[in-house]
Structure formats: structure tokens, C-alpha cells
N, C-alpha and C positions, 0 to 999 in steps of 0.2 A: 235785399229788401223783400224782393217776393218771397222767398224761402221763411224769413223771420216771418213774414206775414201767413204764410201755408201751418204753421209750424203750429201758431197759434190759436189758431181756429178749427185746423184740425183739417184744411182742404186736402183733397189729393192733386188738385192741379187749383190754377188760378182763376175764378167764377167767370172774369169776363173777359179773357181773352181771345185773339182775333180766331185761334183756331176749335172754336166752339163749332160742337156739330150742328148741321144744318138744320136735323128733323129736332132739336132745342128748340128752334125759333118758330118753327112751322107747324108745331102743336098748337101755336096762339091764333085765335080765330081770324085776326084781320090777315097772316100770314096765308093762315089755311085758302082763303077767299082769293087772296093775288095768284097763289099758286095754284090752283084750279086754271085761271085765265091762262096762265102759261102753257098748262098742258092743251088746255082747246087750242089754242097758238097751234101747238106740236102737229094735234092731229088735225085740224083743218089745212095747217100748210097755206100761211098769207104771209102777212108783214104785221109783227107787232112794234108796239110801243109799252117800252117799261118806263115810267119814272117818277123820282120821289126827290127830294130834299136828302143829302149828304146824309150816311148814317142811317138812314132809316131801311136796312136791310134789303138792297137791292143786290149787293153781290152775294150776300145769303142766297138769296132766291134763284141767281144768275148759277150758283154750283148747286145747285140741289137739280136742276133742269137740265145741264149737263152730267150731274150722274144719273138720271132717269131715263135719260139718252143714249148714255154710254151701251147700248145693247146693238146687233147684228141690223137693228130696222133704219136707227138713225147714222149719221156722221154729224157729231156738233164741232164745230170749228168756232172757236174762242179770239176775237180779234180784241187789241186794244190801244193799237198802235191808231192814236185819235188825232194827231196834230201832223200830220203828212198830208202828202199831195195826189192826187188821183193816180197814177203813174205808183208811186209805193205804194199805195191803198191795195193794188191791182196784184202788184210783185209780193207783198204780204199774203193777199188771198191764195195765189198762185202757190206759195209755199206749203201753208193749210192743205192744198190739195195735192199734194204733191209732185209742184208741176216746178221744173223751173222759172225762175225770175227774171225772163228776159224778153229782150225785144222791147218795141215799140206798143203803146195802153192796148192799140187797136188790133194786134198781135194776144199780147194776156188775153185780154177780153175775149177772143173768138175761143181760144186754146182754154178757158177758164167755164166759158157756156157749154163747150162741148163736153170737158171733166164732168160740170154738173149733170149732165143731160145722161152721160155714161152712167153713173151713178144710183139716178132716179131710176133707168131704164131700164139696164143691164142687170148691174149689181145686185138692184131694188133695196139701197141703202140711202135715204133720202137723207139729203145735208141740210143742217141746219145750221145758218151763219148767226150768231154771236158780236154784237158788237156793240163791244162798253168803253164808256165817256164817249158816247157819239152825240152828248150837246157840243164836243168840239172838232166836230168834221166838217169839214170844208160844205158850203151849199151846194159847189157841183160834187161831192162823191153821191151827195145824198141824192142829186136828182140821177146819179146814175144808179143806183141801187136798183128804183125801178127798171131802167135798161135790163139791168141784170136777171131780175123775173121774170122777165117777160119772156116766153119761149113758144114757138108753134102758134105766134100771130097770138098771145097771150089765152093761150087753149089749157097749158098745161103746168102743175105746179111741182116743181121740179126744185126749187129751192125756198126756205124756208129762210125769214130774216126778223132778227128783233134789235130793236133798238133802245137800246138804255144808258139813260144818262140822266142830268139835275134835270129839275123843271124847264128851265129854257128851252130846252128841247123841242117841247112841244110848241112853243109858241115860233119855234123855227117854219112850222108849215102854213102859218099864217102870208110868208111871203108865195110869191105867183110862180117864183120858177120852181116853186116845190109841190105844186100842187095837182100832177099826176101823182106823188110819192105820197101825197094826204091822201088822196082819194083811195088809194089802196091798201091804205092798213084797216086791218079787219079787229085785232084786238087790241085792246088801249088797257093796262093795267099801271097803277100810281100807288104808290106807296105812301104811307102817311105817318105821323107817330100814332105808339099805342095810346089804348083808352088807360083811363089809370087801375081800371082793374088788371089790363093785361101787364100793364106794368108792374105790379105788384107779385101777378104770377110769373114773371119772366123773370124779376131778380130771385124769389123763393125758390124757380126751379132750376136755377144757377147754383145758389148755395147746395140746393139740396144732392145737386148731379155730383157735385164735387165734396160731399163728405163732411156739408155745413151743418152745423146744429137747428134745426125748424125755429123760427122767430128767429134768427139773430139780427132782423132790424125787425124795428116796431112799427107798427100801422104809421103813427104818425111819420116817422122816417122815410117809410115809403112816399108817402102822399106830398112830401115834401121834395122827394125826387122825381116825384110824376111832374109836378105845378113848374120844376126848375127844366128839365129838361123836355118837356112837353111831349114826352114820347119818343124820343129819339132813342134806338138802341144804342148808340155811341155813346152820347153823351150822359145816357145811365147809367150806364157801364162804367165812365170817367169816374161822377160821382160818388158811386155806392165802391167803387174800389179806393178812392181819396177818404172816403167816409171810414171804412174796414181799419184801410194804414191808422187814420186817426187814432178809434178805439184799440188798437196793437199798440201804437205808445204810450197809450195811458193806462196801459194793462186792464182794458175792460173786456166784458166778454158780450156785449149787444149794443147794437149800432143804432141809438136813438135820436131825436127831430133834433136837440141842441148839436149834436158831432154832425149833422148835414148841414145845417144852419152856421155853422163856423168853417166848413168849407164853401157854402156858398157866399160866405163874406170876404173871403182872400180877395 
């Protein structure tokens, strides 16, 4: 079906698929903006906060941060292993650095600060922890995070952490045992859907990366998939590719407001 669909239009690959390069999305202004916060993130060295609603480009931003990182200054370590227990949270990290997985939490933990600490100090490779779907970590890993930063009577920043996950997330630090772990994040970045201008530049410079003809959806088309999926990268994507299939069966060659309007009626 993709193929019949590439074939058609003339694509060299398929507009909106997941393995879209990152700097596609991050030429869009509200991208560009979140992605700045990450980088002050990088170099201040706190604890951030990412998060957005499903979809709306947060692990875009989450690899684009880790290949910026990928250089001799930093180590980013990618966690996502979110539904476990302090004790694997710890044997997880321990792995990332490569330490082995054993022993008792309070065993990892010491053997885990002191990797960090090597790292920052020795090395002069500062680590930066990663950790996505963390609206589903346990309340105590999170109040141990802090623990975790804390080094030299909390003098010295030695490890970097961000936290991304849905919206819930945030409202997680509303609760008291979290609220060392609030007071200390320094940058807070959220994602949102696009405006329907950026929408409209984000599917045109989809078609256009992949070998599409300029116009082949029509203003209204567009403005039609701004208003249904409110901005969401996912869910425009869904559309404007259910929309494409459409005009492929009926042998058309532009994707206008009636072919999204009869997707959005299924």
C-alpha cells in the first residue's frame, strides 16, 4: 500500500513516518523555542521538566538532545524503563553506566554517585540522565532523583536529569513528598500543538523533503487538518496520510477539504 501510494505521488519515502529527521520538526518556531530550554537545561546542569500531551513531539526533541550530546563533554543516558521499582530503576541506571546490577538499592546508589562523581570530575564527561514516560515512575524514585543530585552537601552539579512525560506529570509535584524534587527543577519546557500556520508548514515541508509536488493539499485541506487535529504531529500525520491513500484510489492528483472531510467522517 505504501509503495502504490509513494508510486503515485511521486514520494521518495513516506511524508509522515516515525523515522522523520529531527531538525524537519525543529525548523518550526514553537520547536525551535522548546529546544533552546533544553539546551540551557544542558548547560546550566539542574533538573528539567519536559512535557506535552501524546504526540506532540516530545521524543523528537528528546533525540535531537541526545545527538547534541553525543560529543566528548557530555554522556546522555536514555532511560525508559518507567513502570519498575526503585531497586531496578537503580540496577537499570547502574547498567547505563556501566556498572554492574547488583547488590542491595543502598549498595547501587553509593557505587552509582561515585561513577557520577568520577565522570564529572575525572573524565570531565558530565552525564546527562534521560528519562521518558516518567509521568509513570513510582513517587518514591522520583523523590529519590533528588538524593541522586545531591553531591558535596548539594555544592556541586555533577549530574544532569530531565524528566519527560504527559502532562500528569507535572501535577505529580503538587504532592509534599515531592516537593524537595519541585523546588529543584530549574527548567520547565511543555509542549503544545502547532499554530495552524506551523501546521500547514510542517505538512508542505514533509511533502516537499520527500519528492512531493508544492500544493498537493489545498489551503482549505490544510486548515481542515489544523481545526481536526489541533496541532498534534501525530495525529496530522494520521490524517494527511489517510487523506493521500484517499486521493491514490480515486486516481486524483491533490488532496482537497471534501477527501479530509470524508476521512474525518469514518
Amino acid at each position: 500500500m505504501s509503495r502504490a501510494l509513494r508510486d503515485h505521488f511521486g514520494f521518495t519515502a513516506m511524508p509522515f513516518d516515525k523515522e522523520i529527521s529531527t531538525d524537519s520538526l525543529l525548523e518550526l518556531p514553537s520547536c525551535r523555542e522548546a529546544m533552546a530550554g533544553l539546551r540551557l537545561l544542558a548547560e546550566t546542569r539542574g533538573i528539567g521538566l519536559l512535557t506535552g500531551k501524546s504526540g506532540t513531539g516530545k521524543s523528537c526533541l528528546v533525540r535531537k538532545m541526545i545527538q547534541e550530546l553525543g560529543t566528548s563533554l557530555y554522556k546522555p543516558m536514555y532511560l525508559c524503563h518507567s513502570s519498575v521499582g526503585l531497586s531496578e530503576f537503580y540496577g537499570n541506571l547502574a547498567v547505563e553506566l556501566g556498572l554492574e546490577p547488583k547488590g542491595r538499592k543502598a549498595t547501587l546508589f553509593r557505587a552509582i554517585k561515585e561513577r557520577l562523581i568520577t565522570l564529572h570530575r575525572q573524565a570531565r564527561t558530565h552525564p546527562v540522565l534521560i528519562i521518558d514516560e516518567a509521568h509513570l515512575l513510582a513517587n518514591e524514585i522520583l523523590a529519590d532523583l533528588r538524593l541522586l543530585t545531591n553531591f558535596e552537601v548539594d555544592s556541586s552539579n555533577a549530574l544532569t536529569v530531565l524528566l519527560c512525560g504527559q502532562e500528569s506529570l507535572a501535577r505529580k509535584f503538587d504532592l509534599s513528598i515531592l516537593e524537595a524534587l519541585a523546588n529543584s527543577i530549574t527548567v520547565v519546557v511543555q509542549t503544545t500543538g502547532l499554530s495552524k500556520d506551523d501546521t500547514m508548514s510542517y505538512v508542505e515541508e514533509r511533502i516537499r523533503s520527500c519528492g512531493g509536488q508544492s500544493g498537493l493539499f489545498t489551503k482549505q485541506a490544510l486548515t481542515l487538518i489544523h481545526q481536526a487535529s489541533q496541532g498534534v504531529f501525530r495525529t496530522i500525520g494520521t490524517i494527511a496520510t489517510n487523506a493521500l491513500l484517499k486521493v491514490q484510489i480515486i486516481g486524483g492528483s491533490q488532496v482537497e477539504a471534501e477527501h479530509v472531510q470524508t476521512i474525518l467522517q469514518r
